[in-house]
C-alpha positions in Angstrom: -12.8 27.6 3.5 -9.4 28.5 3.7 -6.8 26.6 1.6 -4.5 24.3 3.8 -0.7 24.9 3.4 1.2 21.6 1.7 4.4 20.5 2.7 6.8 18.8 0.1 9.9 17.4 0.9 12.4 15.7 -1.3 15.5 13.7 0.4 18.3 13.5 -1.5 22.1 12.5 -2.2 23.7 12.9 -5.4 20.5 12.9 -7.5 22.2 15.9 -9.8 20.9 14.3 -13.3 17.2 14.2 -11.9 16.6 16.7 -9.6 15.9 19.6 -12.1 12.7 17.4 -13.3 11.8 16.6 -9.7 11.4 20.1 -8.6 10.3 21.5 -12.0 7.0 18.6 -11.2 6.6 20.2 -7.7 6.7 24.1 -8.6 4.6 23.8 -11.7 1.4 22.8 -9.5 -1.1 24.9 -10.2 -2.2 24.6 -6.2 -0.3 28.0 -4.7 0.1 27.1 -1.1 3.0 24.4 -1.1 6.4 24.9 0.9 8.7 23.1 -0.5 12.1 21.8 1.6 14.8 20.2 -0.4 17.0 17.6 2.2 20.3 16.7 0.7 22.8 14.6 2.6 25.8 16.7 1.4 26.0 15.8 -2.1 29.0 16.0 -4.6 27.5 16.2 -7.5 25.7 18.8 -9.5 22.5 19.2 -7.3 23.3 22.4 -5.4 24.2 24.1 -8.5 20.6 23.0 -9.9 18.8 23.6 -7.0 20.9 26.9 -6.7 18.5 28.3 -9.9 15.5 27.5 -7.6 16.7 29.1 -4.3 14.1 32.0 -3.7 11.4 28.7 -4.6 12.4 26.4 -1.7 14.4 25.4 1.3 17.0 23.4 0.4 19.4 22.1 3.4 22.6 20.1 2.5 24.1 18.3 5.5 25.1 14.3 6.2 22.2 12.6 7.0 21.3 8.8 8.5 20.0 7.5 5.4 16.1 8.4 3.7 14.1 8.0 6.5 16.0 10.7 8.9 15.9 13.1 6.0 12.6 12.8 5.5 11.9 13.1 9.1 13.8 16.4 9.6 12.1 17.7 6.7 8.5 16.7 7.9 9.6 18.1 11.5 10.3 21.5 10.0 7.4 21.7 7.9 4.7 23.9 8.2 2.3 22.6 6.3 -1.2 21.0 7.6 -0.3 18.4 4.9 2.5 16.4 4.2 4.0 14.3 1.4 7.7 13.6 -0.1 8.9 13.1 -3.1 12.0 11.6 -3.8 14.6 13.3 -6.3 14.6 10.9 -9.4 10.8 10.7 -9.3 7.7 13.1 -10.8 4.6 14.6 -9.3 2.2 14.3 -12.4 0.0 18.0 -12.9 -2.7 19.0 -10.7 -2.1 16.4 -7.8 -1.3 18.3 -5.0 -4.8 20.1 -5.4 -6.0 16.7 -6.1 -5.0 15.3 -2.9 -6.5 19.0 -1.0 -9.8 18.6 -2.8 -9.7 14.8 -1.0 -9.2 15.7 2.2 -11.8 18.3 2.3 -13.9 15.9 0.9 -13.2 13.0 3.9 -12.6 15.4 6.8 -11.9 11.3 8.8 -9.4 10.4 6.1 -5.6 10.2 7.7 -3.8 9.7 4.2 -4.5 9.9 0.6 -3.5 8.1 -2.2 -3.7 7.7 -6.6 -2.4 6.6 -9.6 0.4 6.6 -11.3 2.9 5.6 -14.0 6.1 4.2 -13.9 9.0 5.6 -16.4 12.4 4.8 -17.5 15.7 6.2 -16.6 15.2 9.1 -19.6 11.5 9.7 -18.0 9.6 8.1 -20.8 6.2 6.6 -19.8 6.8 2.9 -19.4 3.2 1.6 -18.2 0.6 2.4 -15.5 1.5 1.6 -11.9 0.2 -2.0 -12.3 -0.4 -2.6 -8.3 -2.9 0.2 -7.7 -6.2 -0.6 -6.2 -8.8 0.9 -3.8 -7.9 0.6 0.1 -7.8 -2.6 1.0 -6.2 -2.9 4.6 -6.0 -6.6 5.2 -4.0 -6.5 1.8 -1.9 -3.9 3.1 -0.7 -5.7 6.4 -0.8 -8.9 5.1 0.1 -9.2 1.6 1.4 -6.2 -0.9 2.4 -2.8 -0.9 0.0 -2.0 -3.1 0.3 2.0 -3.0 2.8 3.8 -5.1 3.8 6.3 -2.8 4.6 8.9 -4.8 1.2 10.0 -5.0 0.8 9.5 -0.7 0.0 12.6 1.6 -0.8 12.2 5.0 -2.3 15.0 7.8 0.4 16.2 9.9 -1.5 15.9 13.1 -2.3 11.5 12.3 1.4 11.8 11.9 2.7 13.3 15.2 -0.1 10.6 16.8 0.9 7.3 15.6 5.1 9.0 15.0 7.0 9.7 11.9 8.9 7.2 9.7 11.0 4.3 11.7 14.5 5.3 10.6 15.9 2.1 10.6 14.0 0.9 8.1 15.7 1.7 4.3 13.4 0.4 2.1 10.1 -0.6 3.5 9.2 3.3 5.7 6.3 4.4 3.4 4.8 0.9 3.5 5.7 0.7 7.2 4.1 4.3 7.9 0.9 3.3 5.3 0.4 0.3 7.9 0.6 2.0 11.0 -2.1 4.9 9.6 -4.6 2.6 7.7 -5.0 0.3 11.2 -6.2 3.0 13.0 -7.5 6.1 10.4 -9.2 6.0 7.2 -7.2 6.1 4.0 -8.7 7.4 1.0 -8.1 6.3 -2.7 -8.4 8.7 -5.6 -8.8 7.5 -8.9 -6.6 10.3 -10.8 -2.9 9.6 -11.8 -0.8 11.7 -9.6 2.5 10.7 -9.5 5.9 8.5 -11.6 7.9 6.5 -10.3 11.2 5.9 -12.2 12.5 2.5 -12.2 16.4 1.5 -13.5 19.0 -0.9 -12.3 20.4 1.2 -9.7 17.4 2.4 -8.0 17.3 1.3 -4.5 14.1 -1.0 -5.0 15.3 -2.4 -7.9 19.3 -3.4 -5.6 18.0 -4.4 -2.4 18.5 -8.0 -2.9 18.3 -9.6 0.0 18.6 -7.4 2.0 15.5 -5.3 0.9 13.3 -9.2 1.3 15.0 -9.0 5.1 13.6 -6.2 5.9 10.3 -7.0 4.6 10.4 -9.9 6.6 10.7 -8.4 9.5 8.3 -5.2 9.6 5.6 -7.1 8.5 6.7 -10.3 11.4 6.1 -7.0 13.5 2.6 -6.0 12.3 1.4 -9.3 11.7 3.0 -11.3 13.9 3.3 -14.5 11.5 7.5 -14.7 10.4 6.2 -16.2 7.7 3.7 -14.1 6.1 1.9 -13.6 2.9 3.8 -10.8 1.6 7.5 -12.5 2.6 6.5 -15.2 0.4 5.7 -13.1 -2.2 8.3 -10.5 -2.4 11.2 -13.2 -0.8 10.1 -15.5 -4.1 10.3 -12.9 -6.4 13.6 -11.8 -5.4 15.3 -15.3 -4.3 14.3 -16.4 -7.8 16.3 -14.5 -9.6 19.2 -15.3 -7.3 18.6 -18.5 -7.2 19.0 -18.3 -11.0 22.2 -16.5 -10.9 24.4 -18.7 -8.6 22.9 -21.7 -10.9 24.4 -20.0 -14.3 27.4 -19.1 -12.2 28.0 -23.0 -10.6 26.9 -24.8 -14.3 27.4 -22.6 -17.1 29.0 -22.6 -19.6 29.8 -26.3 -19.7 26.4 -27.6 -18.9 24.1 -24.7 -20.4 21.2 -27.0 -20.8 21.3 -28.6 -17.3 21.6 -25.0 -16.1 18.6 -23.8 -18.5 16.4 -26.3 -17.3 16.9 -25.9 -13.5 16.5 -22.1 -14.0 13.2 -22.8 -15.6 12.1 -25.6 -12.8 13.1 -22.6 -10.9 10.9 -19.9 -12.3 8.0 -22.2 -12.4 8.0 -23.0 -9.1 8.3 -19.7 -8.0 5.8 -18.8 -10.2 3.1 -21.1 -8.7 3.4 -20.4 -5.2 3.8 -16.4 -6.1 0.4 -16.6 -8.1 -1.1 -19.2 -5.2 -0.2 -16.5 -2.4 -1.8 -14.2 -4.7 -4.8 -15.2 -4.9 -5.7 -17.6 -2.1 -4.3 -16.2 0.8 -7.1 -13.5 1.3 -10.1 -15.2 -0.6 -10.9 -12.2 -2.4 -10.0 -12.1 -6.1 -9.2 -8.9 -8.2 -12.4 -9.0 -10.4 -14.8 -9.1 -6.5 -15.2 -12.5 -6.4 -14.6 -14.1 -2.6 -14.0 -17.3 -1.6 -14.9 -19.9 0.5 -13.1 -18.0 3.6 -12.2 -14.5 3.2 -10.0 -12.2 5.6 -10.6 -8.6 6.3 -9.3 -5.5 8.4 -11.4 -2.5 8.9 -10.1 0.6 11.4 -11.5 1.3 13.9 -15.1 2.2 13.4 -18.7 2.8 14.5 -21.8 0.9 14.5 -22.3 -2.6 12.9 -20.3 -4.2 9.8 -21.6 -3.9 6.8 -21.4 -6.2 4.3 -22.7 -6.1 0.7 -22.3 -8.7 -1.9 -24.0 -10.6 -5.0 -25.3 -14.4 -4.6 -25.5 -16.1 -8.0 -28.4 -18.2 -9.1 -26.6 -21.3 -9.2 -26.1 -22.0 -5.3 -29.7 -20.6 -4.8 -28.6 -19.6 -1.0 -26.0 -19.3 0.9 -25.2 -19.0 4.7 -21.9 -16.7 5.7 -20.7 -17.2 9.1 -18.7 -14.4 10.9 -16.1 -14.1 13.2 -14.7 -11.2 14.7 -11.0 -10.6 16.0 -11.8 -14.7 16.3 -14.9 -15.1 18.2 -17.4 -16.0 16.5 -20.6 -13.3 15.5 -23.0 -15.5 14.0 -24.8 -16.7 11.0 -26.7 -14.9 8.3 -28.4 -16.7 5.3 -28.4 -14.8 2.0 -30.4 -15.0 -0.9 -29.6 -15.5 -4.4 -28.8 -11.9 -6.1 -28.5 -8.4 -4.0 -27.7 -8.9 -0.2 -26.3 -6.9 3.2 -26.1 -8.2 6.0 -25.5 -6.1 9.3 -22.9 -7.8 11.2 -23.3 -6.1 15.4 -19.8 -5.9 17.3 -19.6 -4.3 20.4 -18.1 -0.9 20.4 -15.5 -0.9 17.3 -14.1 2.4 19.0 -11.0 0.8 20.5 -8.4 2.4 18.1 -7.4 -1.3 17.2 -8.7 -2.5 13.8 -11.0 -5.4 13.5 -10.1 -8.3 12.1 -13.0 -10.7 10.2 -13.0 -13.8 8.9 -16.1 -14.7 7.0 -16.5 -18.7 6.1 -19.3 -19.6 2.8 -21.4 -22.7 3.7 -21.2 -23.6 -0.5 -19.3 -22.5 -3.4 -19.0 -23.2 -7.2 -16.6 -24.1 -10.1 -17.0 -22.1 -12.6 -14.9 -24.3 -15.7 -14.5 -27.5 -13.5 -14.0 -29.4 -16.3 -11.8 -27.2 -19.1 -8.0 -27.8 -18.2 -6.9 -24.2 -18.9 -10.7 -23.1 -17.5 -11.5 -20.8 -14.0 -11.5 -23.4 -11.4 -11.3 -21.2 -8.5 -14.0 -21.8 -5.7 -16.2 -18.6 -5.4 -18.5 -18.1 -3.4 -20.0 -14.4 -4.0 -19.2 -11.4 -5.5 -18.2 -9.0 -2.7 -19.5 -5.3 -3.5 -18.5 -4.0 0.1 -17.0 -4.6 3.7 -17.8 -0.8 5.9 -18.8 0.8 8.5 -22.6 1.1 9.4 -21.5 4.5 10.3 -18.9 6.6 8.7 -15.8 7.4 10.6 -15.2 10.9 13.2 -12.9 13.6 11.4 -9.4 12.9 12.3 -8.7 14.4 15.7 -12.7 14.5 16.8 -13.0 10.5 17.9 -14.5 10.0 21.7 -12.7 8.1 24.3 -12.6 4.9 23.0 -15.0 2.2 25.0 -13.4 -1.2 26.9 -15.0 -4.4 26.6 -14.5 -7.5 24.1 -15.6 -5.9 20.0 -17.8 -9.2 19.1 -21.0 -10.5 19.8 -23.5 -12.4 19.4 
């Protein structure tokens, strides 16, 4: 099988002290076919001299720009690689990943994007900790609740690109969660357990100084996907930013002369914050990091074929249980489980609309486990989830059928 070619591209404006590491991660690869395609937004610092040293190695184009998306875009439109990814010019590809991601695709010829692990580092590019967010595709998560994929280790197919468009330019800080959205609601996306890429996180990173504006703009792509203005994810992200405004104009209004009225609203502050951040966490889908569900649990797959799948553990202490279904809202049916091992086939009617489905699943019982212990588990869980698929696995991106009418659930 011939080796795809790999498109790289790497936006960037006055970047100078990083961009030597930058490219240094992308040309060491040991995978050989990668074009690489440096977009600079006219720059007045050091970078053309550095990417100057590089010059027979990549494309490097240095012209005013409409901000990170645009660059990125005329980069991707140039490329002319099968495969696409960027990289952005104070972050790190980590060794072997491109071939990583190649050895992926091949593997999952329906997969639309691919995505790892990764570290974060510090403003010298020491290690600072693991990307703490990563976890396998979860799509409901995704639209709903968190960017949970550190894009620096993303790389899409060029062809489920030019279908669904490239990045929305008007969007400045929220495009590869955006773009991640728009590909995992109607193609697979496929999570590889390696580390593949750093991020590098310091005060003036535009993350870390988007402020309020950065929590707009959250607000209103996911108001767009969702449809809810409120949604999980505002809350989440809106806290955790407001918070620490919220803490600042306090010390600004009350400080100095009233330091402990000010350090006791600050920490009434932070605690409630804290509890609806954790509450959004880990309520608003039912489904818990360590696989336990809840009472009602939410869940997106793409568009698929066959019946839904799902597999799960029943403990011994509710003896049975009975999981009621629903559908993009109408209602499937019933299914009682056993205690220990279960599937259940759930049958919807076509699932080839190109629209993902949307399920809700409701447990007739649950259980406490520490009801009683004041710092003990008293979540309400209702069986261990093990899976949520397909009866049949997905057509290779570009291969699907016309896609059927008619409602998706049924009885």
């Amino acid at each position: 099988m011939q080796e795809p070619l790999v498109t790289i591209v790497t936006p960037s404006y006055n970047q100078g002290c990083f961009i030597r590491a930058t490219i240094e991660s992308v040309l060491s690869q040991d995978y050989p076919h990668v074009e690489y395609i440096i977009m600079d937004g006219g720059s007045t610092d050091e970078t053309a001299s550095v990417v100057k040293d590089y010059a027979s190695r990549l494309t490097f184009i240095s012209e005013k720009d409409r901000g990170q998306s645009h660059a990125i875009n005329k980069g991707f439109r140039m490329a002319q690689g099968s495969i696409l990814a960027w990289l952005n010019s104070d972050d790190l590809y980590l060794p072997g990943c491109i071939r990583s991601a190649v050895d992926c695709f091949q593997r999952n010829a329906a997969a639309g994007a691919v995505y790892g692990e990764g570290y974060l580092i510090d403003y010298s590019g020491n290690t600072s900790c693991r990307f703490p967010h990563t976890e396998a595709f979860n799509l409901w998560k995704l639209v709903f609740l968190s960017d949970y994929i550190l894009q620096q280790s993303v790389y899409f197919r060029k062809e489920v690109l030019e279908d669904l468009g490239y990045l929305d330019e008007d969007l400045h800080y929220t495009m590869d969660w955006d773009i991640l959205i728009r590909i995992g609601m109607k193609y697979h996306i496929e999570y590889v357990p390696e580390f593949m890429g750093c991020l590098r996180e310091y005060p003036e990173s535009k993350s870390s100084s988007g402020g309020a504006v950065r929590i707009r703009e959250i607000q209103q792509m996911l108001q767009r996907h969702t449809g809810l203005r409120i949604s999980p994810g505002y809350v989440l992200y809106g806290l955790d930013t407001y918070h620490q405004l919220w803490c600042e104009q306090i010390d600004q209004a009350l400080a100095p002369m009233l330091k402990p009225l000010s350090r006791g609203l600050k920490s009434a502050v932070r605690l409630f914050a804290g509890l609806i951040i954790r509450h959004t966490i880990n309520e608003s889908q039912g489904l818990y990091p360590d696989g336990w569900a809840g009472r009602s649990l939410n869940y997106m797959l793409p568009s698929g074929r066959g019946r839904v799948v799902i597999e799960g553990f029943l403990p011994d202490c509710l003896g049975r249980q009975r999981l009621y279904v629903k559908g993009d809202g109408q209602s499937v049916g019933g299914w009682d489980v056993p205690a220990g091992d279960f599937q259940i086939k759930v049958p919807v009617n076509g699932g080839m609309t190109g629209e993902p489905l949307r399920l809700k699943i409701e447990a007739a019982q649950w259980f406490v486990p520490e009801r009683f212990r004041v710092r003990g588990d008293h979540r309400r869980l209702a069986y261990r989830l093990k899976s949520i698929r397909w009866e049949h696995p997905p057509y290779a991106v570009g291969t699907s059928p016309e896609t059927p009418s008619g409602p998706r659930a049924a009885r």
